[in-house]
C-alpha positions as CSV (number, residue, x, y, z in Angstrom):
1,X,98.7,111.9,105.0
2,X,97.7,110.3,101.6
3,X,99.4,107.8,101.0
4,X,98.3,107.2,97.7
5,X,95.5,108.7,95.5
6,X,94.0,106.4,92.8
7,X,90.7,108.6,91.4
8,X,91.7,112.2,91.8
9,X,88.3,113.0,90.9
10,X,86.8,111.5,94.0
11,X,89.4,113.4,95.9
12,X,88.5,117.1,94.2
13,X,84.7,115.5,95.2
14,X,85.8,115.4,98.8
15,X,87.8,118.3,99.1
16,X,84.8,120.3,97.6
17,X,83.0,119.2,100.7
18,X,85.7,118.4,103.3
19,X,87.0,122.4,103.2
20,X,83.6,123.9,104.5
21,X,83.1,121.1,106.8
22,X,86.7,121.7,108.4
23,X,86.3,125.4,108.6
24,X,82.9,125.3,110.1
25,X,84.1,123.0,112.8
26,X,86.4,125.6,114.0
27,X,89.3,124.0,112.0
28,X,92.1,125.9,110.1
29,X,94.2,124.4,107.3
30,X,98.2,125.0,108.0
31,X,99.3,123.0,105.2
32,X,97.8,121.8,102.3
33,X,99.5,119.7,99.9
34,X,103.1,121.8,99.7
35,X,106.6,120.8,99.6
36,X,107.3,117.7,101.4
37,X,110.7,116.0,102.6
38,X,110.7,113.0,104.5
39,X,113.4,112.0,106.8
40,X,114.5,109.0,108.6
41,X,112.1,106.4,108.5
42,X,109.5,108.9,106.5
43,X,107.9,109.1,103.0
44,X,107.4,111.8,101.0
45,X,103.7,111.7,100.0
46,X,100.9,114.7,100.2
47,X,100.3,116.0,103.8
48,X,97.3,117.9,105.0
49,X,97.5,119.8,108.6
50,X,94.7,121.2,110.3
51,X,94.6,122.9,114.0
52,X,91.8,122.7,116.1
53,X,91.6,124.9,119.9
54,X,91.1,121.7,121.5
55,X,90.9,117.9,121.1
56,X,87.5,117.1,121.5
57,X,86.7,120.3,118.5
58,X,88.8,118.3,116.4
59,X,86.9,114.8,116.8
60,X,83.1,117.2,116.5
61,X,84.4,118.2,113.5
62,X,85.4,114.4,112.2
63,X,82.4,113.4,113.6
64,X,80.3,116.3,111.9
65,X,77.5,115.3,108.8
66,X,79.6,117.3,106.5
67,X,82.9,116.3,106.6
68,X,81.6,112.4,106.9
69,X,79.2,113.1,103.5
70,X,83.0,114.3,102.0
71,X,84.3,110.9,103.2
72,X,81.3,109.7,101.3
73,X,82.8,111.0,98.3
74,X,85.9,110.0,98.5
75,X,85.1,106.4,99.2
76,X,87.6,104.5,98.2
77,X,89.5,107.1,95.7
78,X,93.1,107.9,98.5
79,X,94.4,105.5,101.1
80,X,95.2,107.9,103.9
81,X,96.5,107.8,107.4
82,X,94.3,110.1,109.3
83,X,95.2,111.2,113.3
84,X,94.0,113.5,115.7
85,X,96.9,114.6,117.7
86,X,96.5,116.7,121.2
87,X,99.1,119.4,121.4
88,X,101.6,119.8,123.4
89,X,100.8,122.5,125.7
C-alpha cells in the first residue's frame, strides 16, 4: 500500500526494476494500482497485490538483489506499508 508518493520519478525508477525482480522470484502481480474503496477504518490510497506459491518464495524474492537495488531507487520517494501475508489454505 502507498501511502503517499512524493517523487513519482523515483517510483517509475523502482517499478522499472521492482517488476522483473517480482516476476523472477516466482511472483505474479494481481492488482496494480486500480480502483480502490476503502471501508471501515480504511483509506483509499494505491494498492499493489502480488501472490507468491508459498511464504518463504515471497520473502526470497524481497530478499532477492534485484528487487532490493529497486528499493535502492526508490529511496525515499513513497511511504508504503509493505506485508507478506501467508494464505489461508
Amino acid at each position: 500500500m502507498y501511502r503517499s508518493i512524493s517523487n513519482p520519478a523515483a517510483l517509475a525508477a523502482y517499478a522499472e526494476l521492482a517488476v522483473p525482480a517480482i516476476t523472477a522470484g516466482g511472483g505474479r502481480i494481481l492488482a496494480r494500482g486500480g480502483r480502490v474503496e476503502a471501508h471501515e477504518a480504511g483509506v483509499a490510497e494505491r494498492t499493489v497485490l502480488l501472490e507468491f506459491d508459498s511464504f518463504e518464495q515471497a520473502q526470497a524474492a524481497y530478499a532477492s538483489e534485484g528487487y532490493q537495488a529497486a528499493l535502492e531507487k526508490l529511496g525515499d520517494g513513497a511511504d508504503r506499508d509493505l506485508r507478506i501475508v501467508e494464505a489461508a489454505e
